[in-house]
C-alpha positions in Angstrom: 59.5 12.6 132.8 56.3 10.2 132.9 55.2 12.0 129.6 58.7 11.9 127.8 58.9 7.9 128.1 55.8 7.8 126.1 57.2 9.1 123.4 59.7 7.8 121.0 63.2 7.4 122.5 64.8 9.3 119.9 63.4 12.7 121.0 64.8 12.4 124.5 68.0 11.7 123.1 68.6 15.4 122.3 66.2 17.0 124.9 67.1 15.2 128.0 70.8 16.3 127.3 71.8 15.8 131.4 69.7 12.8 132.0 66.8 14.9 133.3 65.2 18.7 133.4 66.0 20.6 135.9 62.8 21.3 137.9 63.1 25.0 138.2 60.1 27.1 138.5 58.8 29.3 135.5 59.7 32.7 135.9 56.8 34.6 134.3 55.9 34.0 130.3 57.7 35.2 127.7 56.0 36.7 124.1 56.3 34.8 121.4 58.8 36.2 119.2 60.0 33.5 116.8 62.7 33.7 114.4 63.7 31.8 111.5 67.2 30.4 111.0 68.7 29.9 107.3 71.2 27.9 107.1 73.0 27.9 103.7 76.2 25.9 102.8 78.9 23.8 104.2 80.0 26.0 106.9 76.3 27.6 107.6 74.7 24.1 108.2 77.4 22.7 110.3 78.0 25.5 112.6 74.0 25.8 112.4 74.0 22.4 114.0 76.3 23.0 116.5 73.6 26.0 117.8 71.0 23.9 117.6 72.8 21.2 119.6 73.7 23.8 122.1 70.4 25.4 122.1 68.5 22.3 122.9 71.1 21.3 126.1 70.5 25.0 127.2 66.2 24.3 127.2 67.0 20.6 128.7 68.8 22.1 131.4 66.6 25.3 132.1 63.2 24.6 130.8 60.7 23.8 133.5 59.1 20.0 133.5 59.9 18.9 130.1 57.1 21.6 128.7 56.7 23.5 125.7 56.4 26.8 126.4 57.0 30.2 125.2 60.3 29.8 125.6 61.0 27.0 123.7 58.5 28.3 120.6 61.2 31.6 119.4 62.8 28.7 117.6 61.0 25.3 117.8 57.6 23.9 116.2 56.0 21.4 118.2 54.8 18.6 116.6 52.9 15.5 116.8 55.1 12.9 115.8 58.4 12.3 114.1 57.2 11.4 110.3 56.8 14.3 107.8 52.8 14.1 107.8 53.2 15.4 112.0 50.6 18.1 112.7 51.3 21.0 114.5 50.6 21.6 118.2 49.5 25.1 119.1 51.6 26.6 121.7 48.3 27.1 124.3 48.9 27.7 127.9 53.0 26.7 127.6 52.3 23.7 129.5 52.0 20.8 127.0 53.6 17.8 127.5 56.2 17.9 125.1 55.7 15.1 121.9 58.6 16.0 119.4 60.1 19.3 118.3 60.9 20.7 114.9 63.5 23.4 114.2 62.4 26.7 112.6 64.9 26.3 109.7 65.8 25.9 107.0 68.6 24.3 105.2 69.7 25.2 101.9 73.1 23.1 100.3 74.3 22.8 96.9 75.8 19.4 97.6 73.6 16.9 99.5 76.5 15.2 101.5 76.4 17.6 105.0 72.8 17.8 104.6 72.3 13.8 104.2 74.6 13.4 107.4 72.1 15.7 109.0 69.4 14.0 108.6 71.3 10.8 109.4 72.8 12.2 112.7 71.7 12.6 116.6 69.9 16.2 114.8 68.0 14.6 112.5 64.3 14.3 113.9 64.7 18.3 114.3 64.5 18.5 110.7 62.1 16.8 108.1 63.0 16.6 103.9 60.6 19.5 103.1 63.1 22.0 105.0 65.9 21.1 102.7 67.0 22.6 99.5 69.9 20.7 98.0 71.5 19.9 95.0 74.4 17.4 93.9 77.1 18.9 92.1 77.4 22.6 94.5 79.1 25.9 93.8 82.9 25.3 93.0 83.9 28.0 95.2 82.2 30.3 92.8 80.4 33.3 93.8 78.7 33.8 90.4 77.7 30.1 90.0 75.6 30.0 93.3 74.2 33.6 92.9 73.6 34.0 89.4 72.6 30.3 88.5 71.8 28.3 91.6 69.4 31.3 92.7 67.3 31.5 89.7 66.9 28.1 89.5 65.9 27.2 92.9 64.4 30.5 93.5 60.7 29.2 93.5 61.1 26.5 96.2 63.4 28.4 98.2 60.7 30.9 98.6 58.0 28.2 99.3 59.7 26.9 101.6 60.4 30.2 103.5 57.0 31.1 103.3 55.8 27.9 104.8 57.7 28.3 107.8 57.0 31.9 108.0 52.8 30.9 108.0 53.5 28.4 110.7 54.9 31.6 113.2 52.6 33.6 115.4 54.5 36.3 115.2 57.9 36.3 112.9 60.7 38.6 114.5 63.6 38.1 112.4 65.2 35.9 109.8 68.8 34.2 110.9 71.4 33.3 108.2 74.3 31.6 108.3 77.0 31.2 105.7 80.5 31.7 105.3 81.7 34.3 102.7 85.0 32.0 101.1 82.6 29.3 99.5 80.6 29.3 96.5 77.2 28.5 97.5 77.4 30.3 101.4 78.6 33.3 99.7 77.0 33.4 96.7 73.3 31.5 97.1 73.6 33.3 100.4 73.4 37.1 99.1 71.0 36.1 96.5 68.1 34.5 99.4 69.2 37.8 101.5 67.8 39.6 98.6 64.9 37.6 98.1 63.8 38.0 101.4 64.1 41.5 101.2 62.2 41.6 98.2 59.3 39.1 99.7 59.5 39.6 103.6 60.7 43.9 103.7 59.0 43.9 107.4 60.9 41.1 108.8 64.4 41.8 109.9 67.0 40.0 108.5 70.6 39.1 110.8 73.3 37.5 108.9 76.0 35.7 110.7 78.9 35.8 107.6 82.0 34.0 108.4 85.1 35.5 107.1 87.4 33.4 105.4 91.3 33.8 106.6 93.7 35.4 104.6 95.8 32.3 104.1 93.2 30.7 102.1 92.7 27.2 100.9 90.4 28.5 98.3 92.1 30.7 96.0 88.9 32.4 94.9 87.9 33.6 97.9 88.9 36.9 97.8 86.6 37.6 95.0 83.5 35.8 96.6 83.9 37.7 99.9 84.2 41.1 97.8 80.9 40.1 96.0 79.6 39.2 99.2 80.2 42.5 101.3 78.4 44.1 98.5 75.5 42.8 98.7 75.3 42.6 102.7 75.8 46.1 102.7 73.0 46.8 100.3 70.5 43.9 102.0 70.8 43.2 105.1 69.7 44.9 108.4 72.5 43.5 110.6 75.4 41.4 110.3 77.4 39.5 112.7 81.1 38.7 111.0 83.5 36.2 112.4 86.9 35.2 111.1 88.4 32.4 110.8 91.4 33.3 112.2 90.0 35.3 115.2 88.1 31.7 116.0 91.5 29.9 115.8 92.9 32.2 118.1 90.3 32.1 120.8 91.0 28.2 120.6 94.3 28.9 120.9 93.6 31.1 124.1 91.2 28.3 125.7 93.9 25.8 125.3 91.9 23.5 123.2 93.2 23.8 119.6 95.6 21.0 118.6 98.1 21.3 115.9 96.4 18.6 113.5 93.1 20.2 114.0 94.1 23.7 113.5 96.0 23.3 110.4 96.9 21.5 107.1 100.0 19.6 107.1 101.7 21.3 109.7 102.5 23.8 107.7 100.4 26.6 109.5 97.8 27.7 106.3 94.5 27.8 107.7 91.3 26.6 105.7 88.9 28.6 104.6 86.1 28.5 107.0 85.1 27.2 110.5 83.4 24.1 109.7 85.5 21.0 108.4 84.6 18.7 111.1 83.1 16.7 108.0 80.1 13.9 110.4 82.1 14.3 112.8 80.6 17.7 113.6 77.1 16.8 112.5 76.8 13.7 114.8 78.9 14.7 118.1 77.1 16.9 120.8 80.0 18.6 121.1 78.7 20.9 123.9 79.5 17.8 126.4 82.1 15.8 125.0 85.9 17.1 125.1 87.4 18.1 121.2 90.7 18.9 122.4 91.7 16.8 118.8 89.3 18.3 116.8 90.4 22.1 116.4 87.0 23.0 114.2 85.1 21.3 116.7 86.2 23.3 119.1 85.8 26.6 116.6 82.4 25.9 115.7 81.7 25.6 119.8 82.4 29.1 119.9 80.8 30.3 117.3 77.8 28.8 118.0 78.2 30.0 122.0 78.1 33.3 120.6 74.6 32.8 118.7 73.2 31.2 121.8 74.1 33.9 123.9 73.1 36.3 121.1 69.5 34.9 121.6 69.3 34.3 124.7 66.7 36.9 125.4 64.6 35.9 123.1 64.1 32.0 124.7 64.8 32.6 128.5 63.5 35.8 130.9 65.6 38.4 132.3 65.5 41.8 134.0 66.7 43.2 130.8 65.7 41.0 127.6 67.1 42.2 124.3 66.1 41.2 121.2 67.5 41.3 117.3 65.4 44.3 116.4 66.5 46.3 119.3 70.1 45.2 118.6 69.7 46.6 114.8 67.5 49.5 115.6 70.4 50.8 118.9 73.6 50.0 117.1 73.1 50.6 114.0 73.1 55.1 113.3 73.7 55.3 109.4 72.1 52.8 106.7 74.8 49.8 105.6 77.0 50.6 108.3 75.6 47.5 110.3 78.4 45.3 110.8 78.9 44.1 114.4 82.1 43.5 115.8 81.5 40.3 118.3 83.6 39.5 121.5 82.7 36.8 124.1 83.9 36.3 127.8 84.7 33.8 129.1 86.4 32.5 125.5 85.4 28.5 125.9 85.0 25.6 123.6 83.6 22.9 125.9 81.6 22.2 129.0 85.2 20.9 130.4 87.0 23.4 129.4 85.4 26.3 131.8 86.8 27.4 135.1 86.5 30.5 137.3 89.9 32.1 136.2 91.4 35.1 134.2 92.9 33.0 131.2 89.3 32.9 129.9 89.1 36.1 129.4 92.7 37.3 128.9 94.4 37.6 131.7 96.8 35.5 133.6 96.0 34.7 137.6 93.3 33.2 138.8 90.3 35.6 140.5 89.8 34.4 143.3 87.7 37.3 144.6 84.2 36.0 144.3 80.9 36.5 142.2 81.5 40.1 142.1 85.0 40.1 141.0 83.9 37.4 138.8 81.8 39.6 136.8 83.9 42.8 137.0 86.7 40.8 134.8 84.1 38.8 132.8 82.5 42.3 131.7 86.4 44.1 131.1 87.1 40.4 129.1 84.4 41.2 126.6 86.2 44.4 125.6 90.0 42.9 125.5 91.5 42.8 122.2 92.1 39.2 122.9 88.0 38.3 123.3 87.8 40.2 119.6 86.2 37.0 117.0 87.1 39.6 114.1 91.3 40.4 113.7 91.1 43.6 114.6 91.4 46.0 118.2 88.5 48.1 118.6 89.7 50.3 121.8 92.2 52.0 119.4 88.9 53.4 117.1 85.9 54.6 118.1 82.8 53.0 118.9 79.2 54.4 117.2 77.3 52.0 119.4 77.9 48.6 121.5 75.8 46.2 122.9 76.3 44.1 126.1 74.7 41.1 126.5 75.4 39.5 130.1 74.2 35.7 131.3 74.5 34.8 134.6 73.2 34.9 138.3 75.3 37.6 139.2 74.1 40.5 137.1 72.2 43.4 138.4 71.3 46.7 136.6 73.2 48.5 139.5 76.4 46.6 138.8 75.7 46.6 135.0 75.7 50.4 134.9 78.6 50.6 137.3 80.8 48.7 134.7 79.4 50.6 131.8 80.4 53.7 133.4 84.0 52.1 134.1 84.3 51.3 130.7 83.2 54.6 129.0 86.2 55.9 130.5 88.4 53.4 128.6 87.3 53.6 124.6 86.7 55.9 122.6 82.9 56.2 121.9 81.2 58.6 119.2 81.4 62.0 120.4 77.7 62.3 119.3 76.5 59.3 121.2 78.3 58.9 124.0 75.8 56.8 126.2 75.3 54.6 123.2 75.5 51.1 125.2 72.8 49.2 124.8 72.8 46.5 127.4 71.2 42.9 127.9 70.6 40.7 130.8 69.4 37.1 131.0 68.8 34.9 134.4 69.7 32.0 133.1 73.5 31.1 133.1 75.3 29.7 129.4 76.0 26.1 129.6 79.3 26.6 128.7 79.7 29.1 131.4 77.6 27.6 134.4 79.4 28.7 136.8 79.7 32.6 136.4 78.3 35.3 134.5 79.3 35.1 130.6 79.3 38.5 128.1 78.9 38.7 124.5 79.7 42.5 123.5 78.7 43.7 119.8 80.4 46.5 118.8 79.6 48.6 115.8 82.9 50.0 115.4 85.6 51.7 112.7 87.9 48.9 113.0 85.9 46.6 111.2 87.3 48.8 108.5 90.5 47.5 108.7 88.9 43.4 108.1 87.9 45.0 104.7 90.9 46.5 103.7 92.4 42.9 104.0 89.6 41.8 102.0 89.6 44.4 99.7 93.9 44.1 99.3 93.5 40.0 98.8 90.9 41.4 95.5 93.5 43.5 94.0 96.4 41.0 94.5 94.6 38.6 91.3 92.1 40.7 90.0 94.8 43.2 88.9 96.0 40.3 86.7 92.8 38.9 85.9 93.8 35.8 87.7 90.6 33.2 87.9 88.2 36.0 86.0 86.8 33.6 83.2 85.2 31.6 85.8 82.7 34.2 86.6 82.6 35.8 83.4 80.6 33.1 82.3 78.1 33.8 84.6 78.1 37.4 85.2 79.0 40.6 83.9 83.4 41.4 84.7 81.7 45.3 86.0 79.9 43.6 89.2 83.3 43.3 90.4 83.6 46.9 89.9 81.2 47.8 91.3 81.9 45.2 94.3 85.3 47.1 94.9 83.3 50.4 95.1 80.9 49.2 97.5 83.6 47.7 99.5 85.4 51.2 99.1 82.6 53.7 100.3 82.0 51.4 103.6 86.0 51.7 104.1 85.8 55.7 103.6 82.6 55.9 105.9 84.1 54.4 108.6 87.5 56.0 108.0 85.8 59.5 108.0 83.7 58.1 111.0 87.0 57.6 112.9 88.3 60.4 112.3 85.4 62.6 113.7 84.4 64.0 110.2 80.3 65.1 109.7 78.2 61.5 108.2 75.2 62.9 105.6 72.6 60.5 104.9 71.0 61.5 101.6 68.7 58.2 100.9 67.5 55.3 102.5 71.4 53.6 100.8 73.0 56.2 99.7 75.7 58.4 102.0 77.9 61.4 101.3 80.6 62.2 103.9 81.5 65.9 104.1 84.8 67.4 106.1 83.9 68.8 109.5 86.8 71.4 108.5 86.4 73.5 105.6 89.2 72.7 103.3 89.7 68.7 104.3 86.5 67.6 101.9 86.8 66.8 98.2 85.0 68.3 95.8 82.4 66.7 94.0 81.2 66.6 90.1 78.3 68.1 89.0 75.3 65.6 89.9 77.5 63.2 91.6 76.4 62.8 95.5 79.8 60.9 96.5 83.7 61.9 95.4 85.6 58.4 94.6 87.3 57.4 97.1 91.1 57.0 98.1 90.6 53.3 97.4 89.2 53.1 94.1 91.4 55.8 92.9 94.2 53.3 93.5 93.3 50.6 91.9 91.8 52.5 88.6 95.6 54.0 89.2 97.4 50.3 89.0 95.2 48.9 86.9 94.3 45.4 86.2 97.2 44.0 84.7 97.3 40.8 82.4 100.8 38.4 82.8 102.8 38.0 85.7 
C-alpha cells in the first residue's frame, strides 16, 4: 500500500473499497480484451455507476498488490494523474504501481443534472469532462426528439469521442450500452448511437443492456418509445440484455429489501418507469456495502448492476472456463435479430448484508444446510426458477434455442458443471435442433455480493421473451389506435415509422411464436427471415415477390384501426 499513499487520497477512496487488497497471488495473465461502456440517459448512467462502483470493490478485493494489470485494463485506462491533461500509462508487464484509473466510458445525457452529480460524487475522478456528452433541456420522454434531433446534432462529437476511446484500446472487444427503453433520450439517442456504431465500428460487437419500462407507467409515452426502440435493436444490435422493471422489483421483493416508499409512488402500487430514480443518492452512495433497505431503486440498480458484473466477469478475472461477449453472441444467438437474452441471477441479492447460505435467495424456502456441494446444486437449479427470471415471463414453459451459464465461485468444477447441465436438460424444453446448446462460463473469483458461495447468471435466448413484446406491442395499440400523443412525434418524424415499428415488433413475435412451436426458420439475408410450416398445409401463402406473409399481429391492428375520439 506504500505506493497507494503517494498518490492522492481520493483514488484510494474507491479502490481500497475494504481498507486494503487482498494479497492473493496472480493466477496466470489474462489478454487484453477491453470493452467500451456507453452509458446514455438517466437510467443508463446511474445504473452504469452502480457497475462501476461494484466493479471497482470486486478488483479492490481480488486484484493482487494494488497493481494494474490485465485484469484491471478490459475496462480501466491508467493514468497519470487526476486532471484532464493525465497521460496514459501503457499497461507493460501488469505490474505498475497503480497512480489513478479512468473508466472506458462514455456518458452521453440530455440533461446535465445526473451527469453533474457524477462528476461531483465518490465516481467522479473515474471520469474526466471530455467523456461527457450533455445537454440542458433533454428528451421529454420523446423517442423522436432524442433520435431524430438530439442525434444529428450531436452526432459529430459523439463519434469523436467514441473514437477517442476506441484509439486508446489495444484491442477493442465490444461496445456496452446502457439505456432504458421508457425515456426519451435512453430510448431514442440510444438507437440512434447503436446505429452509428454500426455504421462506423461494423467489426466491434455491440451489447445493449435495454431496460424495459413496466406496464403501469409513469410516462405515458412509453409505449411508443419502447416500440420504436425494439425496432431498431432488432435491426442494430448484435446482442441485447433486457430487464424489466417489474421483474427487478420483484427480485427485491424476493431478497426482502424493497420497502413500500421505495418501491412505489404514493402507496398506491404504480411503479415508475425505469430502475434508476435514486436521484444523488445513487450516484454518491457505494451501495455495494452500505444497507438500502429504504431505498427500493437502490436496491434495484444493485441487481442490475450484479448482473453486468457477473456478465463480465470473464473478461477481468481468470477461470477454468472464461467466456466472453463475442462468444455469448456468436453461441446463443442461431438466426439474425433474434438476439434477445433472457437474464436470471442466483443468488437474487441487493447488498453485501443481504447474502446468506439459504434457499430464499434463490427461490426456495429452507435453509441448505448440506455444504459447498449442495450449495451449488441449488444455486445452479435457482438460475433457471421462474422466480430468478429479471424479464416477466417463465421460460421452462417454451423452448430454449440456446442458454448460457455463467457460474462465480470456489466451488465450481467442469465435472460438476456438466453434471448439472445434464440434470437440467431433462427439465426444459431445448430446441430439438440444438439440444446441447449450453454454453457455459466459469470464473475463480467469487461475486462480492455472493462471497460466500458460488453465484449463476443464466442467459437464455428463449420464446418467451415473446410474450414481454406482446405486452409492449398491446400497451402501442391501446393509444395509437386513437392517435393519443401522435403530434408529438409527428413533428419530428414521419407517423409510418410507427408502422413500420409495429411490423418489426410483429415479425420478431411470429419468429419466436413459430420457433416455439417447432415450425422450419429460413434465413434469406443477413436481416431478413421467412418462416415456413414444417407441415404442409399450416403455412400461409405469400404474394408474388413478397419474402414474408403479414403476420397475425399486424393483421389485427390494420383490422381495428387507429381510431380518432374516445
Amino acid at each position: 500500500m506504500r505506493h497507494l499513499k503517494q498518490a492522492d487520497r481520493r483514488i484510494t477512496k474507491f479502490i481500497v473499497v475494504h481498507g486494503k487488497f487482498a494479497r492473493t497471488k496472480a493466477r496466470g495473465p489474462i489478454m487484453p480484451r477491453e470493452l467500451i461502456t456507453i452509458q446514455i440517459g438517466q437510467c443508463g448512467n446511474q445504473l452504469g455507476c452502480k457497475f462501476w462502483d461494484m466493479a471497482l470493490a470486486e478488483h479492490a478485493q481480488y486484484s493482487p498488490s494494488g497493481t494494474f494489470d490485465e485484469s484491471m485494463s478490459s475496462f480501466f485506462r491508467h493514468v497519470s494523474s487526476a486532471g484532464e491533461s493525465a497521460q496514459e500509462i501503457p499497461l507493460g508487464d501488469g505490474r505498475q504501481q497503480l497512480q489513478w484509473l479512468r473508466a472506458r466510458a462514455v456518458l452521453v445525457d440530455m440533461e446535465e443534472g445526473v451527469l453533474n452529480e457524477v462528476l461531483a460524487g465518490s465516481l467522479g475522478d473515474l471520469f474526466d469532462s471530455r467523456q461527457m456528452i450533455k445537454d440542458v433541456s433533454g428528451s421529454g420522454n420523446n423517442w423522436a426528439h432524442g433520435h431524430c434531433v438530439y442525434g444529428p446534432k450531436y452526432d459529430e462529437s459523439i463519434l469523436d469521442t467514441v473514437r477517442h476511446a476506441t484509439e486508446l484500446c489495444d484491442s477493442l472487444q465490444s461496445f456496452f450500452l446502457i439505456h432504458s427503453l421508457g425515456g426519451g433520450t435512453g430510448s431514442g439517442l440510444g438507437t440512434y448511437i447503436l446505429k452509428m456504431l454500426e455504421d462506423n465500428f461494423e467489426d466491434v460487437y455491440r451489447f445493449t443492456t435495454s431496460i424495459i419500462p413496466s406496464r403501469a407507467d409513469d410516462v405515458v409515452t412509453s409505449p411508443y418509445n419502447s416500440m420504436l426502440s425494439l425496432r431498431e435493436l432488432a435491426e442494430h444490435a448484435d446482442c441485447v440484455l433486457p430487464m424489466e422493471n417489474k421483474a427487478l422489483i420483484d427480485a427485491c421483493h424476493l431478497a426482502g429489501t424493497l420497502s413500500e416508499r421505495g418501491s412505489h409512488r404514493g402507496g398506491s402500487g404504480v411503479v415508475t418507469s425505469t430502475i434508476a430514480h435514486g436521484g444523488s443518492d445513487s450516484v454518491r452512495r457505494a451501495g455495494v456495502q452500505k444497507d438500502s433497505r429504504t431505498d427500493g431503486f437502490d436496491a434495484m440498480n444493485n441487481i442490475a448492476a450484479h448482473v453486468l458484473t457477473n456478465l463480465t466477469c470473464s473478461m477481468r478475472f481468470p477461470g477454468t472456463l472464461n467466456v466472453d461477449l463475442n462468444e455469448i453472441t456468436t453461441n446463443l444467438v442461431p438466426f439474425p435479430g433474434l438476439h434477445f437474452l433472457m437474464p436470471s441471477l442466483s443468488p437474487i441479492v441487493t447488498t453485501m448484508s443481504d447474502y446468506h447460505v439459504g434457499r430464499d435467495a434463490v427461490g426456495g424456502g429452507s435453509s441448505w444446510g448440506r455444504g459447498a456441494q449442495a450449495s451449488f446444486d441449488q444455486v445452479f437449479s435457482g438460475s433457471f426458477s421462474r422466480k430468478s427470471q429479471l424479464v416477466c415471463a417463465d421460460p421452462r414453459s417454451h423452448m430454449y434455442l440456446a442458454c448460457a451459464v455463467i457460474v462465480r465461485g470456489p466451488y465450481a468444477c467442469v465435472s460438476t458443471m456438466q453434471r448439472n447441465i445434464e440434470r437440467m436438460k431433462t427439465k426444459i424444453k431445448m430446441a430439438p435442433w440444438n439440444l446441447d446448446g449450453f454454453k457455459t462460463g466459469m470464473c475463480s473469483t467469487a461475486s462480492i455480493m455472493a462471497p460466500k458461495s458460488s453465484s449463476a447468471l443464466c442467459l437464455a435466448n428463449n420464446c418467451a421473451i415473446a410474450g414481454t413484446f406482446r405486452g409492449i406491442q398491446e400497451d402501442f395499440y391501446r393509444i395509437y389506435r386513437r392517435k393519443a400523443h401522435v403530434h408529438h412525434y409527428t413533428e419530428y418524424m414521419e407517423e409510418s415509422m410507427f408502422e413500420q415499428a409495429n411490423d418489426a415488433v410483429c415479425d420478431l413475435i411470429e419468429s419466436y411464436d413459430q420457433l416455439n412451436a417447432g415450425n422450419q426458420f429460413e434465413v434469406t439475408s443477413s436481416r431478413t427471415k421467412k418462416l415456413k410450416s414444417s407441415t404442409a398445409g399450416r403455412g400461409r401463402s405469400h404474394e408474388e415477390g413478397d419474402d414474408r406473409a403479414p403476420p397475425p399481429q399486424s393483421s389485427f391492428f390494420k383490422r381495428r384501426g387507429p381510431v380518432v375520439g374516445v
